[in-house]
C-alpha positions in Angstrom: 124.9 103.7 96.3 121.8 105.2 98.0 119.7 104.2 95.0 120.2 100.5 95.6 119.8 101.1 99.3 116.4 102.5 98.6 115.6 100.1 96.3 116.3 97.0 98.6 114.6 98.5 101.4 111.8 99.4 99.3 111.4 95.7 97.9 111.8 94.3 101.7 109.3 96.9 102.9 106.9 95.8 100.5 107.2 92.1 100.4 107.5 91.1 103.4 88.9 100.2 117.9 91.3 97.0 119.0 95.1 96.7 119.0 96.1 93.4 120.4 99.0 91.5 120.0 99.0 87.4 118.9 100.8 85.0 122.0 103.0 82.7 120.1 101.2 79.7 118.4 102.1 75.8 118.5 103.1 74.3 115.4 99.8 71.5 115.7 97.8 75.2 115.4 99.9 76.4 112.6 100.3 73.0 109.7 97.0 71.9 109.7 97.9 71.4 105.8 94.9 73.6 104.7 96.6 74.6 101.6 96.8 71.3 99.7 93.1 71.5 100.3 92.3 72.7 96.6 89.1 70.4 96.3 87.1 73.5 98.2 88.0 76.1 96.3 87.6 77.1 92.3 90.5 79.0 90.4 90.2 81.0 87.0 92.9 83.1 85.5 92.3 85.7 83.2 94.0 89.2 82.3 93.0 92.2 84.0 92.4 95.0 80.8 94.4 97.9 81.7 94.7 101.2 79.6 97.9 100.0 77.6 99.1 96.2 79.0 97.0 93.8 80.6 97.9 92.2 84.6 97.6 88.7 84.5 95.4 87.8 87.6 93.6 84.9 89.1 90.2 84.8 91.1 89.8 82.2 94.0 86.4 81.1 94.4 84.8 79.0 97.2 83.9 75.5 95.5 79.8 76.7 96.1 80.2 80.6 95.5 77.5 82.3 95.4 77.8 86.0 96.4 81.1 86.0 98.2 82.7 89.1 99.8 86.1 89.7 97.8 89.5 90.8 99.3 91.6 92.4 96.2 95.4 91.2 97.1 98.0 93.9 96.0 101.9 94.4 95.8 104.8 94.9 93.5 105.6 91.1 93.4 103.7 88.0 91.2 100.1 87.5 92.0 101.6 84.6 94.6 103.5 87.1 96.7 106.3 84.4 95.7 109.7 83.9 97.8 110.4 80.6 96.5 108.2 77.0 96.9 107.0 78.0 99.1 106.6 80.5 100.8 103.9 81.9 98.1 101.7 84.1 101.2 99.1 85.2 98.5 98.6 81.6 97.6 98.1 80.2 100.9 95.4 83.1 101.9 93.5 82.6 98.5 93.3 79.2 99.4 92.4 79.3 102.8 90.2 82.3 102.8 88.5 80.7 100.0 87.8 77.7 102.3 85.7 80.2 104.7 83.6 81.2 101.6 85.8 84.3 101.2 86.8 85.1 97.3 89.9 86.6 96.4 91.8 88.4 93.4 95.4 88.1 93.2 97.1 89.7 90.0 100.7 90.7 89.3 101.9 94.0 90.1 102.6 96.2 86.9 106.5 96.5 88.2 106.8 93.1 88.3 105.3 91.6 85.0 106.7 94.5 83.1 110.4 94.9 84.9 111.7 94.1 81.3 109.5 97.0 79.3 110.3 99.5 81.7 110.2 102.2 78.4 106.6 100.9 77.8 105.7 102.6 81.2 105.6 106.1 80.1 108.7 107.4 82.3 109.3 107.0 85.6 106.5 106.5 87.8 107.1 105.5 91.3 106.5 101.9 92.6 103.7 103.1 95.0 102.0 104.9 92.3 101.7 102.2 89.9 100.3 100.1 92.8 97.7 102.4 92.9 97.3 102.4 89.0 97.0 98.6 89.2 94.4 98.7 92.3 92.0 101.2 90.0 91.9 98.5 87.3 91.4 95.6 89.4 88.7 97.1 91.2 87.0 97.8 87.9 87.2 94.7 87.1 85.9 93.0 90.6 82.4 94.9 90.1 82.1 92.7 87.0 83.2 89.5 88.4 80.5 86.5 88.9 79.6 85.0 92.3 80.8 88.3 94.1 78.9 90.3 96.6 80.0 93.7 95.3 78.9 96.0 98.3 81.9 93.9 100.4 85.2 94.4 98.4 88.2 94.9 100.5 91.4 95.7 100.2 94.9 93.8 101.4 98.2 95.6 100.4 101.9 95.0 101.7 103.9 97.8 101.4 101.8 100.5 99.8 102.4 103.8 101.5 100.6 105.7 99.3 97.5 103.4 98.9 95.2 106.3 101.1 94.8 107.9 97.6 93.2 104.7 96.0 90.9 104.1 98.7 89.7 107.4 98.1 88.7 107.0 94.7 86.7 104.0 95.2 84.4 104.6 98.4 82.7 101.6 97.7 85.5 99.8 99.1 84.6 97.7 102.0 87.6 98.0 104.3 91.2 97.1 103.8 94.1 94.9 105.4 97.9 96.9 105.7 100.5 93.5 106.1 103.6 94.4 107.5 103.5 98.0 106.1 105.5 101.2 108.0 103.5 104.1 109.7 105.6 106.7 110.2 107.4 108.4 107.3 109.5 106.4 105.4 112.9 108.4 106.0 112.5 107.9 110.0 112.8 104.1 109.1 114.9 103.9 106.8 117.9 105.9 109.0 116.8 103.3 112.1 117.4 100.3 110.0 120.7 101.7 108.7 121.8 102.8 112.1 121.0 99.3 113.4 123.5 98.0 110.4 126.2 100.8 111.0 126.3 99.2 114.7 126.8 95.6 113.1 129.0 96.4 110.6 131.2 99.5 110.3 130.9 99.1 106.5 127.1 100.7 106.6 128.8 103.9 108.6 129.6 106.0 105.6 126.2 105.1 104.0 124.6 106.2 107.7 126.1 109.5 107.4 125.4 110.5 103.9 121.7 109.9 104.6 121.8 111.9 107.9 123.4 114.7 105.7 120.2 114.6 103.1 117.5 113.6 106.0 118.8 116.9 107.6 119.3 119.1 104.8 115.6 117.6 103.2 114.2 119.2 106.5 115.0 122.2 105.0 113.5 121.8 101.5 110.8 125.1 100.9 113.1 127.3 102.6 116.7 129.2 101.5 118.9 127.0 103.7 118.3 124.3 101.6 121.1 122.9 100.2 121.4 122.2 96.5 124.7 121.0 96.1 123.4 118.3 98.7 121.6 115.0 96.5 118.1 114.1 97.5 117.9 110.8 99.9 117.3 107.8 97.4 117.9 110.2 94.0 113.9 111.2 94.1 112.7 114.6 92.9 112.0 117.4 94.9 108.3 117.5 93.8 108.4 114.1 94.9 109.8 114.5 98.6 107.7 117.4 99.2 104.5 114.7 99.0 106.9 112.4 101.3 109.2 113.9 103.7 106.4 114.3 106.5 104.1 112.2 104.7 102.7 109.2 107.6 100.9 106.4 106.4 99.1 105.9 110.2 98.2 109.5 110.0 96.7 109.5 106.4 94.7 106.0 107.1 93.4 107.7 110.9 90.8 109.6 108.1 89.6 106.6 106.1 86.2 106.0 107.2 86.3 102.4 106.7 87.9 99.9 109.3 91.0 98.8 108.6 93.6 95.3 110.0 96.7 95.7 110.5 98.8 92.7 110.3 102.8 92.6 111.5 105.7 90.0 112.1 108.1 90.3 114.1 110.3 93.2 115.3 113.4 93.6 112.7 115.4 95.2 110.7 113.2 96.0 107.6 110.0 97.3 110.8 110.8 98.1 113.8 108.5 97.3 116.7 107.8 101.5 116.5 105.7 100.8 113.6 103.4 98.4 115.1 103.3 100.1 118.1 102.4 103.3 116.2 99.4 102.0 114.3 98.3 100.8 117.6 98.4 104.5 119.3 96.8 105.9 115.9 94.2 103.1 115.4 92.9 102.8 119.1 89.7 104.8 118.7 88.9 104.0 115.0 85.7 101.9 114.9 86.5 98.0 113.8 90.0 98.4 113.2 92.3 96.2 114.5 96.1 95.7 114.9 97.8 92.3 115.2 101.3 90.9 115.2 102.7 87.6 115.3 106.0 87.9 117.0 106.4 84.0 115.9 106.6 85.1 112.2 108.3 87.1 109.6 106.8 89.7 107.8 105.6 87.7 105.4 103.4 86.0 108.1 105.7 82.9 107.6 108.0 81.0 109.8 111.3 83.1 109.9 114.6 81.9 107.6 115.9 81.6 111.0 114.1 79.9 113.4 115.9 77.1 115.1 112.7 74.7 115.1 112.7 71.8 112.7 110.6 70.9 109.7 109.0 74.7 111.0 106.3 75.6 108.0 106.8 78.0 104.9 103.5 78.7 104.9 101.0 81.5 106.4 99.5 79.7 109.3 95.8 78.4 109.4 95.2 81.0 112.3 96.3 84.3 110.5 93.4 83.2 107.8 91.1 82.9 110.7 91.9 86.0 111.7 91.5 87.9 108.7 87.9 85.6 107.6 86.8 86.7 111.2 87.4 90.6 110.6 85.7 90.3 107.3 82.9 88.6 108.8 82.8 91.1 111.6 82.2 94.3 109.0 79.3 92.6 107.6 76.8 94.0 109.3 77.9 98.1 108.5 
């Protein structure tokens, strides 16, 4: 039963210096319609050569490239970041960040165009780590691409806790963009959100306890009073906890000596408001990085599934690709 815990809050965690937080928007700021714009803009799809299958992957051009800085979009999901017609979040930013003469490459995530050859991927290999696998070859690939201005590549992942160890291999990157990604170690989230549905629904109470009985044994792991007879939170390997039982993303991304956005929705159940407020606390002296949230939208920087407004958008408002063109445009110069 843990297992498919983990696994949906590890989906929901991954789809969905300046800290400042967004006042809420009107809706005349937010459809503006800039995504049926397509006229601007210049689309190619190709297949991103990887050691043993290929990503399928699109590059969004401004209509008159020439020399573009490129944000490389990542996740587990389709190269659209797709939750139906819409929303599609990695659409709508190609597009619109393509209309500020920004270029972007969107590709599908290796654990999403190969869910049904999971034998082909050599064992199991965490979802994080495979991000990281897919980043190397799309940023291989980006040097090569035409109309790009390779000294400014940058980086925009949702959900990618371990993506520190990707940046670090390719200095060149530019700077990178976190959406709706947690801070603090994954296990401190994951027993608030289930505490949070224990106190819903007492159905989530004997889930709540089991993973207080590994979070607390885990603590122990290295040492004799650990527990054997106790299973590992979400069925993962020792080796692998000892990398993530204090592991925090904030902490790791502090060292990163390029700037970095951080982009959130609302407070809920998937992040809390602790995780926004703790990029904040670790990003306030890091030079150009900035921290944003939208308490008008999701975490997939839409309108919410329940918002009582009518006729409310599926789209990532016109403002949120301001924002990010505007950060791009403000690392130019270093």
């Amino acid at each position: 039963m843990m297992k498919k815990i983990f696994l949906s809050i590890v989906i929901v965690i991954m789809t969905f210096s300046s800290c400042q937080t967004n006042k809420s928007k009107s809706d005349t700021d937010t459809d503006t319609g800039y995504w049926k714009d397509t006229l601007s803009i210049r689309d190619t799809t190709f297949m991103i050569p990887t050691d043993t299958m290929g990503l399928d992957a699109r590059l969004t051009l401004p209509a008159n490239s020439h020399k573009n800085p490129l944000i490389i979009f990542q996740s587990v999901m389709d190269k659209d970041l797709s939750w139906g017609k819409p929303p599609k979040p990695y659409r709508d930013l190609a597009t619109g960040l393509g209309q500020q003469g920004i270029a972007s490459l969107c590709f599908d995530g290796t654990v999403y165009q190969y869910t049904s050859r999971q034998k082909d991927l050599g064992g199991f290999i965490s979802a994080f780590k495979l991000m990281n696998q897919d980043l190397d070859y799309a940023f291989d690939i980006a040097k090569t691409l035409p109309n790009i201005d390779t000294a400014r590549i940058y980086v925009l992942s949702m959900g990618n806790i371990l993506i520190p160890e990707a940046i670090q291999k390719h200095p060149e990157i530019k700077g990178i963009i976190m959406a709706s990604t947690p801070a603090r170690p994954l296990m401190d989230g994951m027993i608030e959100m289930l505490q949070t549905m224990a106190k819903k629904d007492t159905i989530w109470e004997s889930a709540l306890k089991e993973m207080e009985s590994q979070y607390a044994n885990l603590q122990k792991l290295g040492t004799k009073a650990f527990n054997d007879s106790i299973s590992l939170p979400m069925d993962l390997s020792k080796e692998e906890w000892k990398e993530l039982k204090d592991y925090a993303l904030a902490d790791e991304m502090q060292s990163l000596p390029i700037p970095i956005f951080i982009l959130f929705g609302r407070d809920d159940i998937s992040l809390s408001q602790k995780e926004f407020d703790t990029w904040k606390i670790k990003l306030a002296n890091k030079p150009q990085s900035v921290c944003k949230q939208y308490p008008e939208l999701s975490m997939l920087l839409i309108a919410p599934n329940d918002s009582d407004e009518k006729n409310k958008s599926r789209h990532v408002p016109i403002y949120v690709v301001n924002d990010i063109a505007e950060w791009i445009n403000s690392t130019n110069n270093n």
